[in-house]
N, C-alpha and C positions, 0 to 999 in steps of 0.2 A: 388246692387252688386250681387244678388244670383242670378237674375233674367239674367243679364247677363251673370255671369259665366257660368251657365248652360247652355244657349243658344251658347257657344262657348265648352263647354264640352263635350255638350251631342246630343242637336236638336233643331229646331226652325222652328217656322208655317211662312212662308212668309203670301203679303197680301191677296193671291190668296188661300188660305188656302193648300197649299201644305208644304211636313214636309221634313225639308233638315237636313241633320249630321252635327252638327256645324264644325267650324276650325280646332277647335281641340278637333275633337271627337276621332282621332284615335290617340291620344297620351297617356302617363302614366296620365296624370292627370285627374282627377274624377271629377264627377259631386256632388252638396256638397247638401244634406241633414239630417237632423236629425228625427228621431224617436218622435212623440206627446208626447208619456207614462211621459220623464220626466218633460216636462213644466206642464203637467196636473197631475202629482203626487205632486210638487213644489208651484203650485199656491196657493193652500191655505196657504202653509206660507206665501208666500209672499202677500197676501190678508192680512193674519194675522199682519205683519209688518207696513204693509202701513195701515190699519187702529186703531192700536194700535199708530203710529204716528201722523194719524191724530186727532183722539181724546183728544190725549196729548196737541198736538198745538191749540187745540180747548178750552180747559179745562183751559188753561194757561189765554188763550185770553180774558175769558169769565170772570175767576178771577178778572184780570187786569180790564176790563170794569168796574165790582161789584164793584172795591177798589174804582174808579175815580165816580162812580153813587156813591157811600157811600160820599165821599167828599163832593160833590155838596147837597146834601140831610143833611148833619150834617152843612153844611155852614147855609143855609137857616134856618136849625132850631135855630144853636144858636143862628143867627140875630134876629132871631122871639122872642126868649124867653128874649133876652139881651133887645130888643124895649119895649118889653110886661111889663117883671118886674124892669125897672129902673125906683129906687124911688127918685121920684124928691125933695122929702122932705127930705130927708137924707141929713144932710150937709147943706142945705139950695142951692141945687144945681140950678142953673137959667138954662132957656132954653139953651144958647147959652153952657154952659158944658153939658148940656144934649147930644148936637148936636155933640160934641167935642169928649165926651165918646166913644159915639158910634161908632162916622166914624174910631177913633183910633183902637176900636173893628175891624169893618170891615178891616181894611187896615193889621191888624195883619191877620186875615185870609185867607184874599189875599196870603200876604206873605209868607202864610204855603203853601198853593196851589201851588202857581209858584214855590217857590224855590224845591219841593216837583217833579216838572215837569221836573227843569232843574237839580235836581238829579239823576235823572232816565233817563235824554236824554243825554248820552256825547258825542253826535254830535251837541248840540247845539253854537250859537255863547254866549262865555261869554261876550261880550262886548255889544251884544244887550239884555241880562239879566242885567248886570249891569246897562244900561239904564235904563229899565224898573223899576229896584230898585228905583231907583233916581229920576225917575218922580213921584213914587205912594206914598212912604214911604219916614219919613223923614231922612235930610241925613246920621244922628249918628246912626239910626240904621239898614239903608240899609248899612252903611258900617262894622256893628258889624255883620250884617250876613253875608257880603263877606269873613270878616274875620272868620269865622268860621271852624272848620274840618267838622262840621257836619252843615251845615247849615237847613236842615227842623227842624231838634232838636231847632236849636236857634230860630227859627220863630215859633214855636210851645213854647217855654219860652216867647216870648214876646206875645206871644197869651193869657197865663197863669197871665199875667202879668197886661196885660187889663182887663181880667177878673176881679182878684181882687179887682183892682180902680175904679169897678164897686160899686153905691150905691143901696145894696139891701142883701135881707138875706140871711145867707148862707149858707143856704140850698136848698134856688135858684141857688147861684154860685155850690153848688156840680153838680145841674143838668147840668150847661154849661160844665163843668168840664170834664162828663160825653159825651159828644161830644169830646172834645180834646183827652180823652186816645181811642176811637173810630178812630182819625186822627191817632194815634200812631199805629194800629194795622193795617191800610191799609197803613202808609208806611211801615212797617216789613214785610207784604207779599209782597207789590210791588218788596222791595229790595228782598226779595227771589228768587222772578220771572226774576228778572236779572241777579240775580247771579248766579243760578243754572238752565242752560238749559239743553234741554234734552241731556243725554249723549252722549258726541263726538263718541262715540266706537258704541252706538249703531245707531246713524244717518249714520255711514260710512260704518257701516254692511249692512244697508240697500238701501241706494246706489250702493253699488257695486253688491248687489245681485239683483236689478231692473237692471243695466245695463248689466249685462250676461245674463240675464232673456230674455232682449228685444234684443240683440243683436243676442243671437242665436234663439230666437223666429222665423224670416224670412228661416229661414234652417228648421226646423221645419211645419211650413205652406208650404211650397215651390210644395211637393205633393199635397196638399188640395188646391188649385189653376187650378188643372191641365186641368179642363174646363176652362177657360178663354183663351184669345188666348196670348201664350207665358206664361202663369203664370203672366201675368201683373199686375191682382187683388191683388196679393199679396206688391204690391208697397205701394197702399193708403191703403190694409187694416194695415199692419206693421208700417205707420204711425200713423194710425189713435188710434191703440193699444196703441203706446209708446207716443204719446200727453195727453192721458188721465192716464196712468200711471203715467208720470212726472208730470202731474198735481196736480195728490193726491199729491205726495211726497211735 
């Protein structure tokens, strides 16, 4: 748009490199540029913004992976400790409760995990969670955790629950224990991370100050072009500007 305004405002190189007075060179209307000094006084805030956002979005991101690497890593271990110290002589327990125990164990775990995922995603389908409840878990208690307000809460009780009906002392059960309030503490950040994203007021501040920024940026550059022929340069460099701006954002 500058590129041609001006060229009907002001002048224009044909291809012969000869310089002719646009259309409307001789009328009230002006040819449109702006002054460097305030984009280059400006920049650094707006440097400051956009990396003060990106770091945030960053910071968030990296949480959020931590809490889901923590998951995965406290799953494994309770399995390991739950295999390692069920006392098969307690009770007079036979291989096949042995086998029973456990998988119960794992399936509660599971259960924290998923339903843990699809608390946190409400885009997902509840009818394809529901499924999945009903294939892994059995069906009284994949339907006591449908039923739930809170349901990672309830699948972290039934998790609680297996534990205990574990045979072994309990001071091994405190250490698995010990893994559950760990699952507790990465959903309460995860759920933070949802709930509270970066401020509306300050994401729109900083939007609207990148789009004046770049928009009068080309009025701006529009002189510093003025070797190329016609100010042309100034077309892909004022893209090439505002792609990588938008980008950070």
């Amino acid at each position: 748009f500058v590129v041609l305004w001006n060229a009907l405002t002001g002048s224009y190189v044909d291809f012969r490199g000869i310089k002719h007075p646009g259309i409307l060179a001789y009328t009230f209307l002006p040819t449109l540029s702006f002054p460097m000094s305030p984009f280059t006084l400006s920049s650094a805030s707006l440097g400051l913004l956009l990396v003060f956002r990106t770091n945030t979005g960053y910071s968030r991101w990296d949480e959020a992976r931590k809490n889901w690497g923590s998951n995965i890593n406290r799953t494994r271990d309770l399995l390991r400790m739950a295999v390692a110290w069920y006392d098969d002589k307690a009770g007079g327990k036979t291989l096949h409760q042995r086998q029973k125990d456990l998988t119960v164990l794992a399936q509660c775990a599971w259960a924290f995990v998923r339903t843990m995922k699809r608390h946190l995603s409400p885009d997902e389908d509840e009818e394809d969670f529901k499924k999945e409840l009903f294939e892994k878990l059995d069906h009284q208690q994949a339907q006591t955790i449908l039923n739930s307000r809170h349901r990672p809460n309830r699948a972290l009780f039934d998790l609680s629950v297996a534990i205990e009906n574990l045979p072994m002392h309990f001071l091994r059960k405190n250490q698995l224990h010990l893994a559950l309030t760990k699952f507790e503490d990465n959903l309460g950040s995860s759920e933070r991370l949802l709930s509270s994203p970066v401020p509306l007021f300050y994401s729109r501040h900083t939007a609207r100050f990148l789009i004046f920024w770049t928009l009068g940026l080309p009025f701006a550059l529009y002189d510093q072009f003025a070797s190329s022929w016609n100010h042309i340069m100034l077309i892909p460099a004022s893209a090439f500007i505002a792609t990588f701006l938008f980008g950070i954002k």
